[in-house]
Structures are given as structure tokens and as C-alpha cells.
N, C-alpha and C positions, 0 to 999 in steps of 0.2 A: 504494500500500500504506500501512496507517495503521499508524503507529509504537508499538511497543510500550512500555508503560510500567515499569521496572525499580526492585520496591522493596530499599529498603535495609533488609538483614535483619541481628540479630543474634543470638547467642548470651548465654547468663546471663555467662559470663564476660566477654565484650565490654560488657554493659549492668553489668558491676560494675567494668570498669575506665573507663568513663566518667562514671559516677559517683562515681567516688573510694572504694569500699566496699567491702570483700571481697565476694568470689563468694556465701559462705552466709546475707551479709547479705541480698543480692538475692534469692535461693533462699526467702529467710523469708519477705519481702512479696509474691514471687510467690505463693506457699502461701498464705498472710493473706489476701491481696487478691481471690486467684483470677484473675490475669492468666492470662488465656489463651495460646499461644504462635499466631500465625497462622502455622506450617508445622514441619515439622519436616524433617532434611534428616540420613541416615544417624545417628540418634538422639540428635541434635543439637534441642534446642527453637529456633525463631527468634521473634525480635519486633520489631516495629519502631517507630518513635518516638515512635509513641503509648504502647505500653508502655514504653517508658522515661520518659515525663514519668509516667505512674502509678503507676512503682516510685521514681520522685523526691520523688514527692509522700507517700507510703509512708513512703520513711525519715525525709522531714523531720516527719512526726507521730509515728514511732517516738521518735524526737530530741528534740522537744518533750515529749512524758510522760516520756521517764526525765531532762531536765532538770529535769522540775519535779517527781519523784520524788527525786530528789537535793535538789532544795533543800527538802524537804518531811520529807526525812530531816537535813539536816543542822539545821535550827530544833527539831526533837524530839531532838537527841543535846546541843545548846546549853539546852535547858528542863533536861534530864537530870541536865548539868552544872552550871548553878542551883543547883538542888534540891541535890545534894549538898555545894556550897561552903556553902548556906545552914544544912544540916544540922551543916556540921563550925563554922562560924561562931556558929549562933546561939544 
């Protein structure tokens, strides 16, 4: 008899506690992304490890733009500030 192969399934909450990120962060790039679930088990979504490096990959671009929306905001509140020392100075 050939031996059956058993994959290793998760749920959004499983893939958001190993990721280190709340549940509806996961929930978002699944949405975003379009991760498909392969199974679902009493309406439960599962996925397995290839969706989890997908939603890994997901939040580190998510991470990346609002890093550098942050610092993209904070150089335009630093101009802003300028501008008014130089107004009340000059």
C-alpha cells in the first residue's frame, strides 16, 4: 500500500499567530492578495505554507509603504515647520 501524504493545514488565525500579526491583518492580504484557501473544513478557511510565505510577503510590502509613508510625512511636517520659524524669524 502507498502511503498517504498529510498536508499541514491552517487557519487565518493560526497563519496570524505565526506571523506575529493580528488575525484582520492577515484577513487584509488575504483579501489584497487573493490567497486562495486550499480547503475548507466546517467553515473554517485552511492554507498551507505556501500561503503563509504569501501573506508574509504581503505584510512585509504592506510595512514597507507605510514606512516610507511615515517618513515621507514626517520630512513634509519638518518643511512645514521651516517655513513657519522662518516666517516668525524673518
Amino acid at each position: 500500500m502507498g502511503k498517504i501524504k498529510l498536508l499541514k493545514l491552517y487557519t487565518v488565525g493560526d497563519l496570524a499567530k505565526a506571523l506575529g500579526v493580528e488575525k484582520h491583518h492577515a484577513e487584509y492580504i488575504i483579501r489584497k492578495m487573493g490567497v486562495e484557501p486550499v480547503g475548507r473544513a466546517g467553515g473554517y478557511r485552511l492554507f498551507d505554507l505556501k500561503a503563509q510565505r504569501a501573506i508574509g510577503k504581503g505584510l512585509e510590502k504592506v510595512k514597507a509603504r507605510r514606512q516610507k509613508r511615515s517618513e515621507a510625512w514626517m520630512r513634509k511636517k519638518l518643511r512645514l515647520a521651516q517655513r513657519r520659524r522662518n516666517r516668525l524669524l524673518g
